[in-house]
TIMAR-302642 format. One line per field, with one value per residue (C-alpha): y, x, z; residue number from 1. Coordinates in Angstrom, 1 decimal. Layout:
BEGIN
c2 = Y, ...
c1 = X, ...
c3 = Z, ...
k = NUM, ...
//
This chain:
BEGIN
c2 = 27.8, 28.9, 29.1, 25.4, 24.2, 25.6, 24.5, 20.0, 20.9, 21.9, 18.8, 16.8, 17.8, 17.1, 13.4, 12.8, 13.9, 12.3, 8.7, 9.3, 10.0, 6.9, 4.9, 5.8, 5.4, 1.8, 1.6, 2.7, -0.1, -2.4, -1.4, -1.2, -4.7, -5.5, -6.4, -4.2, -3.1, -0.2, -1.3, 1.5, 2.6, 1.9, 5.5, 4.8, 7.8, 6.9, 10.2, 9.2, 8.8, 5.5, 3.6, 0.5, -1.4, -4.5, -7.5, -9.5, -13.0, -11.8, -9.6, -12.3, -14.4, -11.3, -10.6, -14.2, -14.1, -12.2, -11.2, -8.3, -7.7, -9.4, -7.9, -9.9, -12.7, -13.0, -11.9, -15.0, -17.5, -16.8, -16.3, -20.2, -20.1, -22.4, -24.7, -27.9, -27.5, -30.5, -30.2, -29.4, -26.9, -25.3, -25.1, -23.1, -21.2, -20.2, -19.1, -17.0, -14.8, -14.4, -14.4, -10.8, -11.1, -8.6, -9.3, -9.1, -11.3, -14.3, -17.2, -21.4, -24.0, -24.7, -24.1, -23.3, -26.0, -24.8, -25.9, -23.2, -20.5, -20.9, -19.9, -17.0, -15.6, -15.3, -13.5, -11.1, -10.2, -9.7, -9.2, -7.8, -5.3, -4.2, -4.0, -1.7, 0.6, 1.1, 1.3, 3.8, 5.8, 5.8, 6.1, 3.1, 1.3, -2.1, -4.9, -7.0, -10.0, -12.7, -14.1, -16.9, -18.2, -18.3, -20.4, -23.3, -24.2, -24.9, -26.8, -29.2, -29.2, -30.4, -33.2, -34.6, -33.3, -33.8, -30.3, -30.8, -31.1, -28.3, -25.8, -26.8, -25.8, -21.7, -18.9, -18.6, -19.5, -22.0, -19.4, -17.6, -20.5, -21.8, -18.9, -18.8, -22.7, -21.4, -18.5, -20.7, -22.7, -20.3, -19.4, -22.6, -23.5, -20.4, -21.6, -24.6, -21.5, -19.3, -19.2, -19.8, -20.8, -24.2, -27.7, -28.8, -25.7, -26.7, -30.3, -29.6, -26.7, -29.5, -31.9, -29.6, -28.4, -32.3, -32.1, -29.3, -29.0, -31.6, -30.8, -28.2, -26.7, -28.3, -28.0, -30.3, -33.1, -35.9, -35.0, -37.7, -39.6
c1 = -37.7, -34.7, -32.3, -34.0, -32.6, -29.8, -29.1, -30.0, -28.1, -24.9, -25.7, -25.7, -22.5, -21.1, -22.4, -20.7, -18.2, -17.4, -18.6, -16.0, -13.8, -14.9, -13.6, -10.7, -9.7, -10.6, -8.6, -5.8, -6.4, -6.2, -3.0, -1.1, -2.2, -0.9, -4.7, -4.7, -1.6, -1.4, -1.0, 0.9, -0.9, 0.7, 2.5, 4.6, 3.2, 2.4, 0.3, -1.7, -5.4, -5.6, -3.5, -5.6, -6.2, -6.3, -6.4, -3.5, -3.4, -4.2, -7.4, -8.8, -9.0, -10.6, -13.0, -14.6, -15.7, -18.4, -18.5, -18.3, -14.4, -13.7, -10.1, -9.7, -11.2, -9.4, -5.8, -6.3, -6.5, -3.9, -1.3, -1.3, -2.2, -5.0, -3.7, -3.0, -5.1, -7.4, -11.5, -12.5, -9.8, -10.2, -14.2, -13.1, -10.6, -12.8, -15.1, -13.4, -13.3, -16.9, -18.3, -19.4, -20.0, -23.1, -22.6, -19.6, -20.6, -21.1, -19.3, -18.8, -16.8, -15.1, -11.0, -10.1, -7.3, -3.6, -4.0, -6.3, -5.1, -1.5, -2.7, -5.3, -2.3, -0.2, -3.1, -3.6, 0.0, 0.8, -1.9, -4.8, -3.2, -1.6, -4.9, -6.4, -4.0, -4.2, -8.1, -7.8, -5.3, -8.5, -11.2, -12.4, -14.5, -15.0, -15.2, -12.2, -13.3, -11.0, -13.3, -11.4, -14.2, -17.6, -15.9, -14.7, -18.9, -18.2, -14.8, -16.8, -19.8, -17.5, -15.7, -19.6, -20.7, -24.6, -26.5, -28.6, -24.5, -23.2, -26.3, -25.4, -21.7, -22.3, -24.8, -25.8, -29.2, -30.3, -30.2, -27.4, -25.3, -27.3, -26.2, -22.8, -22.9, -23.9, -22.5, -19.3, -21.0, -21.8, -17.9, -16.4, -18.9, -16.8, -13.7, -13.6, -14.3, -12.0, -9.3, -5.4, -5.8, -4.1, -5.5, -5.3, -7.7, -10.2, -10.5, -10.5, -13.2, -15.7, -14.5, -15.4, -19.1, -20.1, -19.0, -20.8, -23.8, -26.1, -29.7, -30.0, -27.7, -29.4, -32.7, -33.6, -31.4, -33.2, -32.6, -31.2, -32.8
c3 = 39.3, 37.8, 41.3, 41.9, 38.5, 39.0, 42.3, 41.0, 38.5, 40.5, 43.5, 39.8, 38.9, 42.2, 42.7, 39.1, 39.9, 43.1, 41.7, 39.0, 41.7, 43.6, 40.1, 39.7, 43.0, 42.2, 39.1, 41.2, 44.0, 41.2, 39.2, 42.7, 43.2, 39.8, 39.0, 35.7, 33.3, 31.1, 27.3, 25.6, 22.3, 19.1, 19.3, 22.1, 23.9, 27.8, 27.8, 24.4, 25.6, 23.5, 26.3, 27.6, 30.9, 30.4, 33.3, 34.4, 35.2, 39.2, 37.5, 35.6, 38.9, 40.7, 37.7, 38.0, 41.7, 43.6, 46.6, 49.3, 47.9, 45.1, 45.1, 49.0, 47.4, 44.8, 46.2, 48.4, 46.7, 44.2, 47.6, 47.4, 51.2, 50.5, 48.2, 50.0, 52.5, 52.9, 52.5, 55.6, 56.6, 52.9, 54.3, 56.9, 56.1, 52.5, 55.7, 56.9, 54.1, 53.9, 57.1, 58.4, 62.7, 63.5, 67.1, 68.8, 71.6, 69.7, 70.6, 69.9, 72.0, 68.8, 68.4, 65.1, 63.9, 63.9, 59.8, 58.9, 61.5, 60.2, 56.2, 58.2, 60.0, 57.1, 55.0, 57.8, 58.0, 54.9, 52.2, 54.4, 56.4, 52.9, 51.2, 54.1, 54.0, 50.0, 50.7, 53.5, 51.1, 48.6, 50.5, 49.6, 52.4, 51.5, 53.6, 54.3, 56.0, 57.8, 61.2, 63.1, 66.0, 64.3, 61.1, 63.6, 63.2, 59.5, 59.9, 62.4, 59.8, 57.0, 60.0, 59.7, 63.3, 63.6, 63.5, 66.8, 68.5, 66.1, 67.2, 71.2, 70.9, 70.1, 70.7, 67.2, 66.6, 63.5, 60.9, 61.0, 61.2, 57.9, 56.7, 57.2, 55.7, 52.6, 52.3, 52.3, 49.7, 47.4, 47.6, 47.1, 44.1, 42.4, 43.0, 40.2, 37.8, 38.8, 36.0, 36.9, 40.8, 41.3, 40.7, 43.7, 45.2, 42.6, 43.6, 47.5, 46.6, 44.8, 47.8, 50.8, 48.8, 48.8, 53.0, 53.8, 51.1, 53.5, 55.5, 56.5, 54.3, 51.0, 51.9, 49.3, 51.0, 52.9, 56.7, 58.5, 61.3
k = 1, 2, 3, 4, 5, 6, 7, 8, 9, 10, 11, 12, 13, 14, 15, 16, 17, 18, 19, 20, 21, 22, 23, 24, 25, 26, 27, 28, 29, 30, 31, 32, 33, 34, 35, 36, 37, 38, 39, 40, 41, 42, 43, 44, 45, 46, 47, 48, 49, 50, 51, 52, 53, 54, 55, 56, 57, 58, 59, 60, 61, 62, 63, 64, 65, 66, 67, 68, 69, 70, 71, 72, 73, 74, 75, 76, 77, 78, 79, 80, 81, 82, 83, 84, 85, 86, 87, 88, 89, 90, 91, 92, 93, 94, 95, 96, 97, 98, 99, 100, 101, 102, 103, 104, 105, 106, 107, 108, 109, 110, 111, 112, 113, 114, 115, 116, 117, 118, 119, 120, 121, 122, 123, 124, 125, 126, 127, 128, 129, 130, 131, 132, 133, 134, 135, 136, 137, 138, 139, 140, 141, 142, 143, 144, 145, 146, 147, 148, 149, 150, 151, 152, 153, 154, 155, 156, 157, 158, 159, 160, 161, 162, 163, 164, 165, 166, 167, 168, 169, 170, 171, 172, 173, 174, 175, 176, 177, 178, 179, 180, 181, 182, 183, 184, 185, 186, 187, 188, 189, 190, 191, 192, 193, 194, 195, 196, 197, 198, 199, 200, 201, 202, 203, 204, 205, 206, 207, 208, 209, 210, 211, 212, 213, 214, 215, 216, 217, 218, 219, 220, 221, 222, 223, 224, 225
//
């Protein structure tokens, strides 16, 4: 009983250890984003244990969205890409970011508008392929989402294409492309709250939810005939 103790005990220590680990290496992502600063205590001392993290501007925008990265999230749409996009594109393009593919053979007629691939392009150049190699350098495997076909369904949503026609242009089948719809939905309705992004995203965010949150998105909605 005593080696069997002794043994949880150790596998305890170890898990602890490793989630501890597993934080910090977050902490780190953040402060090499500039998503956290160090507030030197009152001695002056960068080594005093009574230094403080505290969120920047670019934190505070992360810290009020959820989602499968907040940090990706977050880090795009302060970037500005988004910012005078119009409502449908913004629909699309706030896709993107959110939709996860769990079949590689999926497919839609649908092009993708040169308004909302020009803002993608520029967020995979630049921030995303930035952000995986910080995660790869910490171990850190979260999703980093940025799909360019299967978002085109919610760009001709928003444009007011019927569903029967919308469900006729891809392989998806009714419910996943429900899904995506509100998964975009639930995105955009965080946008208005998210504190310092522009004025301009806010009001195309509420503008784009009213475009795409119809039957059979809003089930509640009165389908139409």
């Amino acid at each position: 009983m005593k080696k069997e103790i002794r043994k949880s005990e150790q596998e305890l220590e170890k898990q602890r250890a490793r989630y501890w680990e597993q934080f910090l290496n977050l902490i780190d992502i953040l402060l090499n984003f500039g998503c956290l600063e160090r507030v030197v205590s009152a001695t002056g001392n960068r080594d005093d244990s009574s230094d403080r993290l505290v969120p920047t501007i670019l934190g505070q925008a992360c810290a009020a969205i959820r989602g499968d990265n907040e940090l990706w999230l977050g880090l795009s749409l302060m970037s500005a890409e988004f910012d005078e996009l119009d409502p449908h594109h913004l629909a699309a393009a706030c896709a993107a970011l959110v939709t996860e593919v769990s079949r590689p053979d999926s497919w839609t007629h649908y092009s993708l508008s040169p308004e909302v691939l020009a803002p993608l392009d520029n967020l995979q150049k630049g921030l995303r392929r930035r952000l995986f190699q910080v995660q790869y350098r910490h171990e850190a495997a979260i999703p980093i989402w940025l799909e360019r076909d299967l978002v085109t369904l919610v760009e001709q949503w928003a444009l007011g294409v019927e569903w029967l026609e919308l469900i006729s242009h891809t392989s998806l089948d009714e419910g996943d492309v429900v899904r995506i719809l509100r998964r975009t939905l639930d995105f955009l309705s965080q946008i208005p709250h998210v504190p310092h992004v522009s004025d301009s995203l806010r009001r195309n965010a509420c503008r784009a939810m009213q475009l795409i949150d119809r039957f059979p998105v809003n089930e509640a909605a009165t389908p139409e005939n």
